[in-house]
KOLNUDREN-729661 format. One record per residue: residue number from 1; y, x, z negated of N, C-alpha, C, O, CB in turn. Coordinates in Angstrom, 2 decimals. Glycine has a CB too. Example, Ala and Ser with C-alpha at 12.3 -4.5 7.8 and 13.67 -1.06 7.14 Angstrom:
! residues 2
SITE   pos       n_v       n_u       n_w      ca_v      ca_u      ca_w       c_v       c_u       c_w       o_v       o_u       o_w      cb_v      cb_u      cb_w
SITE     1     -5.69     13.19     -7.80     -4.50     12.30     -7.80     -3.30     13.20     -7.80     -3.32     14.24     -8.46     -4.47     11.31     -9.05
SITE     2     -2.25     12.85     -7.08     -1.06     13.67     -7.14      0.03     12.90     -7.87      1.14     13.41     -8.04     -0.60     14.08     -5.72
***
This chain:
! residues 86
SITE   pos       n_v       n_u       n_w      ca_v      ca_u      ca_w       c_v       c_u       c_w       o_v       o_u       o_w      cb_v      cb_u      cb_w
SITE     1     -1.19      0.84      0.00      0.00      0.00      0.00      1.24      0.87      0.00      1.30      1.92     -0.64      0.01     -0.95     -1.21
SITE     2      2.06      0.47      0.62      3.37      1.59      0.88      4.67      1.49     -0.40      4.88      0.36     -0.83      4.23      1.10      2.64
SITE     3      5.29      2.33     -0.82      5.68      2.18     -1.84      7.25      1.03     -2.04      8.23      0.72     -1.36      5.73      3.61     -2.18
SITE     4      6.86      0.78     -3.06      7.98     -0.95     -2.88      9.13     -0.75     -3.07      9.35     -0.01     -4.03      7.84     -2.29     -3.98
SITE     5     10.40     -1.28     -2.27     11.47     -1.33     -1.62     12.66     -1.16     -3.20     12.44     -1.93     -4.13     11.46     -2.88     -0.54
SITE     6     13.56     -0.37     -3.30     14.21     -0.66     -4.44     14.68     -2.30     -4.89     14.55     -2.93     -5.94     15.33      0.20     -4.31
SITE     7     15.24     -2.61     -3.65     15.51     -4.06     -3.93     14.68     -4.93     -4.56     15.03     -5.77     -5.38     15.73     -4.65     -2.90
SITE     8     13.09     -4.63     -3.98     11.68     -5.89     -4.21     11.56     -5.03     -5.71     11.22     -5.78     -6.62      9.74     -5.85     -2.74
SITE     9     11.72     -4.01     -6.00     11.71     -3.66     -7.49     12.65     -4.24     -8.74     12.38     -4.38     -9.94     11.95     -2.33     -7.48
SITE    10     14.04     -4.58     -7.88     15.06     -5.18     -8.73     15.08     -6.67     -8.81     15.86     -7.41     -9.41     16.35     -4.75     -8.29
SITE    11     14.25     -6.89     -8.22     13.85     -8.64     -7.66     12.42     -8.50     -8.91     12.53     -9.14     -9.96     13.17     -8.95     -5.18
SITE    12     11.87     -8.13     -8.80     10.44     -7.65     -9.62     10.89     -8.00    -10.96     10.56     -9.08    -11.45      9.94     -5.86     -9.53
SITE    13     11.92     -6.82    -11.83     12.90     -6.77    -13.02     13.36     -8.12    -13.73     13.27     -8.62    -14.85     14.16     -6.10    -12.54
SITE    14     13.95     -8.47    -12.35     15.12     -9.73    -13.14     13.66    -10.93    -13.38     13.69    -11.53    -14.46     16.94    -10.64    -11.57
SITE    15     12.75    -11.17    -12.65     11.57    -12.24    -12.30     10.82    -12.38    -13.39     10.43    -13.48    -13.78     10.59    -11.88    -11.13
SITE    16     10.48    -10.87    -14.19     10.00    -10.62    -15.42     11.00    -10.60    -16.48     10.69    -11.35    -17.40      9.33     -9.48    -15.40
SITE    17     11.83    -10.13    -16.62     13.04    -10.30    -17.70     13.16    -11.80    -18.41     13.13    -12.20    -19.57     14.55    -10.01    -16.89
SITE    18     13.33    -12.48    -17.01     13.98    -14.00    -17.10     13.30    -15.20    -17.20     13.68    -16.37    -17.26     14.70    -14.29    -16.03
SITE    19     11.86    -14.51    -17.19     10.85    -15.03    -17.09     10.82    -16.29    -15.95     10.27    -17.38    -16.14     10.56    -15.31    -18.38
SITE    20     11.51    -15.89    -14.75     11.30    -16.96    -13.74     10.74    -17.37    -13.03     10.33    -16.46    -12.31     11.69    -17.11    -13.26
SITE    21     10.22    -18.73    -12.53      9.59    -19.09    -12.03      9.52    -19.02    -10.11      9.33    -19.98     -9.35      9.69    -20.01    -12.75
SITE    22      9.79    -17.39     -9.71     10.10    -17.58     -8.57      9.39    -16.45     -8.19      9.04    -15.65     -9.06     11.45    -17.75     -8.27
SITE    23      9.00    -16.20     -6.49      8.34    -14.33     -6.41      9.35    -13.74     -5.88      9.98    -14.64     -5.31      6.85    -13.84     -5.32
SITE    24      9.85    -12.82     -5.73     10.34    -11.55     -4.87     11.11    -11.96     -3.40     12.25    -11.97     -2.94      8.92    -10.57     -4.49
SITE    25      9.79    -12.29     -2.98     10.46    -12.66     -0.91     11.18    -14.26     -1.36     11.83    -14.79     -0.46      8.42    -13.05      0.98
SITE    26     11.07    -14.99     -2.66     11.72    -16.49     -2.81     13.74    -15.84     -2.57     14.56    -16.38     -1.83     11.16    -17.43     -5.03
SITE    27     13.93    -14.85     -3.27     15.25    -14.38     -3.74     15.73    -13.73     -2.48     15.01    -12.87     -1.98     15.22    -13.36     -5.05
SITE    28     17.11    -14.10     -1.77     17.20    -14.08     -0.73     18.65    -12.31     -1.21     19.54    -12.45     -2.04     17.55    -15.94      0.05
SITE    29     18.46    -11.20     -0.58     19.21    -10.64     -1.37     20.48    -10.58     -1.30     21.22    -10.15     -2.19     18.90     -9.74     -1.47
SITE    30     20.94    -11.18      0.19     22.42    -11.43     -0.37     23.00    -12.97     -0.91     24.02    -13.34     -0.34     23.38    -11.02      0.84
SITE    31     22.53    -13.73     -1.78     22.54    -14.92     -2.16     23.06    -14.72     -3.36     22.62    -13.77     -4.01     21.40    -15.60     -2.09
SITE    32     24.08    -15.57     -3.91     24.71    -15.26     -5.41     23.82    -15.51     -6.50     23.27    -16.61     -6.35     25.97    -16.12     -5.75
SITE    33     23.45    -14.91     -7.56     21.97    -14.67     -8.10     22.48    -15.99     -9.45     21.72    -16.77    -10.03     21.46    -12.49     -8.74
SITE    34     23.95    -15.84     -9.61     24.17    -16.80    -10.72     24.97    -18.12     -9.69     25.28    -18.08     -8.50     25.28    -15.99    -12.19
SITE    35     25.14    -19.41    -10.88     25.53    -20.86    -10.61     24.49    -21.03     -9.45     23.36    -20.61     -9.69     27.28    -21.17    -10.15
SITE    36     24.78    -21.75     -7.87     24.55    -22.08     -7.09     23.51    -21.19     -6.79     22.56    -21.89     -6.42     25.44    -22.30     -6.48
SITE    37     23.15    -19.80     -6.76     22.00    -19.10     -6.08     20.90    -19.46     -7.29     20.46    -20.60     -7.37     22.29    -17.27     -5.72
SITE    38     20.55    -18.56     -8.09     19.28    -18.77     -9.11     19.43    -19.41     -9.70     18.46    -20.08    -10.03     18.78    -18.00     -9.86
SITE    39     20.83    -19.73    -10.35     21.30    -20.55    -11.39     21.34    -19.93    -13.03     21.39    -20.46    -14.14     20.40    -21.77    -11.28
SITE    40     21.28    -18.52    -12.51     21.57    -17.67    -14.14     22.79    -18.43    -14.60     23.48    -19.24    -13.98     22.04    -15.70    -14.09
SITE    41     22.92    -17.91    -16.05     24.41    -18.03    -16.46     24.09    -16.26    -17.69     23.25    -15.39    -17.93     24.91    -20.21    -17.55
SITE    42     25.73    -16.81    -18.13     26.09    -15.89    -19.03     25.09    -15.02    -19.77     25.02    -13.85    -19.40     26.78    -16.53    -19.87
SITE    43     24.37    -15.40    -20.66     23.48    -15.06    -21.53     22.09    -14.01    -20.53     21.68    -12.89    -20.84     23.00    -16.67    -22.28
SITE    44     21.66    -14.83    -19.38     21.36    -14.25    -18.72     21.81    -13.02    -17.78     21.04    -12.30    -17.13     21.11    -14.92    -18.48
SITE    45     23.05    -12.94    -17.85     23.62    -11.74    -17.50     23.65    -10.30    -18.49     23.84     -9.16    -18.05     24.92    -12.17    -17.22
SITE    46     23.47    -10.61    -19.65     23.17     -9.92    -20.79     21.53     -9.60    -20.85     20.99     -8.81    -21.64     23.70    -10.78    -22.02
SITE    47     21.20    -10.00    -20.33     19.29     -9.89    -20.41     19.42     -8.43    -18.98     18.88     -7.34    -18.84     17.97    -12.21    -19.59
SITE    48     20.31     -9.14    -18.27     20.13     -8.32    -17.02     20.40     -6.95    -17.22     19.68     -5.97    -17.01     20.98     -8.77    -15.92
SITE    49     21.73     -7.05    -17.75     22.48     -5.66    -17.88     21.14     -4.74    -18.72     20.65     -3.66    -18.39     24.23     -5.84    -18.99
SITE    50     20.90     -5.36    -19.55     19.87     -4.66    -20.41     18.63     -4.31    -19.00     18.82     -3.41    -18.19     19.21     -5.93    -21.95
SITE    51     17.85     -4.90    -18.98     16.80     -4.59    -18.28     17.08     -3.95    -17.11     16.13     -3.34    -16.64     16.09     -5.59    -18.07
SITE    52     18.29     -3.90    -16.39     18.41     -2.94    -15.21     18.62     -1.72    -15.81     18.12     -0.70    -15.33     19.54     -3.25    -14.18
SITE    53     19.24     -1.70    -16.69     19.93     -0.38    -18.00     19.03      0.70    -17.70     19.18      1.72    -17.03     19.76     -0.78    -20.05
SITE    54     17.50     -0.02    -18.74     15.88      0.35    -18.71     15.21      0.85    -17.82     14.52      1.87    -17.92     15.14     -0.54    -18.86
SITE    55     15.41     -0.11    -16.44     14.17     -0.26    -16.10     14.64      0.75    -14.64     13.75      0.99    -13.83     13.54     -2.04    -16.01
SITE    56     15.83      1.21    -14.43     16.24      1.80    -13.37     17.48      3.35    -14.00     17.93      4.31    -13.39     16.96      0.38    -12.38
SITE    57     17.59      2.95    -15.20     18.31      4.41    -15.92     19.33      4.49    -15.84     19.64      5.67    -16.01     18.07      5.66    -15.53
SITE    58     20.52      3.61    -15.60     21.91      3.44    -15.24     22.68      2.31    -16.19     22.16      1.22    -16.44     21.95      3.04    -13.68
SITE    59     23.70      2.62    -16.57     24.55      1.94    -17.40     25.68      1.17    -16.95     26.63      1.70    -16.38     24.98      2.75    -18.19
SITE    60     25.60     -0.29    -17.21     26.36     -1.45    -16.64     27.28     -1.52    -17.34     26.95     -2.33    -18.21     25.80     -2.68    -16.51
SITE    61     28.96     -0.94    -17.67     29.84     -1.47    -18.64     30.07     -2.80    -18.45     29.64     -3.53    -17.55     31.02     -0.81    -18.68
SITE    62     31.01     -3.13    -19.67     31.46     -4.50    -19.41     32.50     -5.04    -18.53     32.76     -6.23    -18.40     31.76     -4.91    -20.41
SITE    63     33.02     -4.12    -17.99     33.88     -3.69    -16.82     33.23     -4.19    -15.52     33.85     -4.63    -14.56     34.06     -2.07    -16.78
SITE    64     32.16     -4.09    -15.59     31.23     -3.61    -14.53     30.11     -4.99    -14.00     29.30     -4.97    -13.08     30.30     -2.18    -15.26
SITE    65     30.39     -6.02    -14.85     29.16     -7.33    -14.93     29.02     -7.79    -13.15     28.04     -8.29    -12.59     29.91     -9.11    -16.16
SITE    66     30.30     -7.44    -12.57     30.40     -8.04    -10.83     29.14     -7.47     -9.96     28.68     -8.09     -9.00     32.02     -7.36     -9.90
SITE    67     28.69     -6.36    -10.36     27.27     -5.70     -9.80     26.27     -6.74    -10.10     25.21     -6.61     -9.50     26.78     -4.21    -10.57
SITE    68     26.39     -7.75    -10.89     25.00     -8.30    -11.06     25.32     -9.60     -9.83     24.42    -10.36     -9.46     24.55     -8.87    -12.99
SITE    69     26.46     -9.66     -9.43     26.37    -10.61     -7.84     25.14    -11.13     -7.57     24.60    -12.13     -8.05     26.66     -9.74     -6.42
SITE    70     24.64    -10.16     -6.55     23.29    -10.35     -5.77     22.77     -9.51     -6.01     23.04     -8.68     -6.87     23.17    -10.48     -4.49
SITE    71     21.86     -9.54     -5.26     20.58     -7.96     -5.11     21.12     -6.58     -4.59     21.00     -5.41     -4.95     19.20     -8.25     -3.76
SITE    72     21.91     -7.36     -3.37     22.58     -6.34     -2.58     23.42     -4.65     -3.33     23.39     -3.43     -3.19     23.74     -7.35     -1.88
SITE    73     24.29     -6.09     -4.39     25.32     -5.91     -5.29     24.93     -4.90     -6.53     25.68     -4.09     -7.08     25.72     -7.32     -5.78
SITE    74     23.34     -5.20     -6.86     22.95     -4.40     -7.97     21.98     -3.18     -7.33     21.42     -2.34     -8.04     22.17     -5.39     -9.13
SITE    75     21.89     -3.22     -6.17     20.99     -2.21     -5.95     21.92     -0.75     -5.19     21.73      0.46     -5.11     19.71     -2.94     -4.91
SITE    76     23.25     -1.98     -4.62     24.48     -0.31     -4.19     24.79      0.43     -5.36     24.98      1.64     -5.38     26.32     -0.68     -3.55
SITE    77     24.86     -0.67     -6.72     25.16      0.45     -8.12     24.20      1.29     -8.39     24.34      2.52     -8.42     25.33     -0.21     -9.54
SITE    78     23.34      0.77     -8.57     21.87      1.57     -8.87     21.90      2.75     -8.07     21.96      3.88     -8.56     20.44      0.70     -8.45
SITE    79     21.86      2.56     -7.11     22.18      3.99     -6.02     23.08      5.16     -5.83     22.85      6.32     -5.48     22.47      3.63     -4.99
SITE    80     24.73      4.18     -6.35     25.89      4.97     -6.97     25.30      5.85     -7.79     25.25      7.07     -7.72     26.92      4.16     -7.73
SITE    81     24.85      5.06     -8.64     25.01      5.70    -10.22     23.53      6.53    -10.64     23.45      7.11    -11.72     25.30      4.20    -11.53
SITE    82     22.43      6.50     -9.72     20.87      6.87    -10.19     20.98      7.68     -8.52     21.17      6.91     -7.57     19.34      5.16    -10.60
SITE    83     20.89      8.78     -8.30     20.69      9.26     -6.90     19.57      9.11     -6.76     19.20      8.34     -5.86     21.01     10.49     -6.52
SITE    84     18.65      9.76     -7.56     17.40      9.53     -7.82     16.30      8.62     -6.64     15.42      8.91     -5.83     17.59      8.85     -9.13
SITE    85     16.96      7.42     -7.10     16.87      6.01     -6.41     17.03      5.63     -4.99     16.61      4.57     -4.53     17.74      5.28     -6.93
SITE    86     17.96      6.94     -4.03     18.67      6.65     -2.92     17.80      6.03     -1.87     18.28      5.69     -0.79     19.32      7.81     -2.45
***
């Protein structure tokens, strides 16, 4: 199996975090992940920051919550900020 896409990894994260009821290819990645797209809210944005923190090694200030947008949105930070990851 070929190794999985950063995005389908950050899709992976939030699915287990949030415990949602959705898979990977359901989450469209440029779709707004809160209100109208997944329907996160607030509290759930706090689950996020944490578990992307973890689970990818990069630190979300509070400055910074607009990265959790979309997929798109959290995976250009991740990349900024983790080269690692590129």
């Amino acid at each position: 199996m070929s190794e999985k896409t950063l995005e389908y990894r950050v899709k992976e994260c939030i699915i287990d975090r949030l415990d949602l009821e959705v898979t990977p290819e359901e989450i469209i990645d440029s779709e707004p992940l809160f209100n109208e797209g997944l329907g996160l809210d607030s509290l759930d944005s706090l689950e996020l920051v944490i578990a992307i923190g973890k689970e990818f090694d990069v630190t979300i200030g509070d400055d910074e919550y607009e990265v959790l947008n979309t997929i798109e949105t959290i995976c250009h930070f991740i990349r900024e900020k983790n080269s690692q990851l590129v």
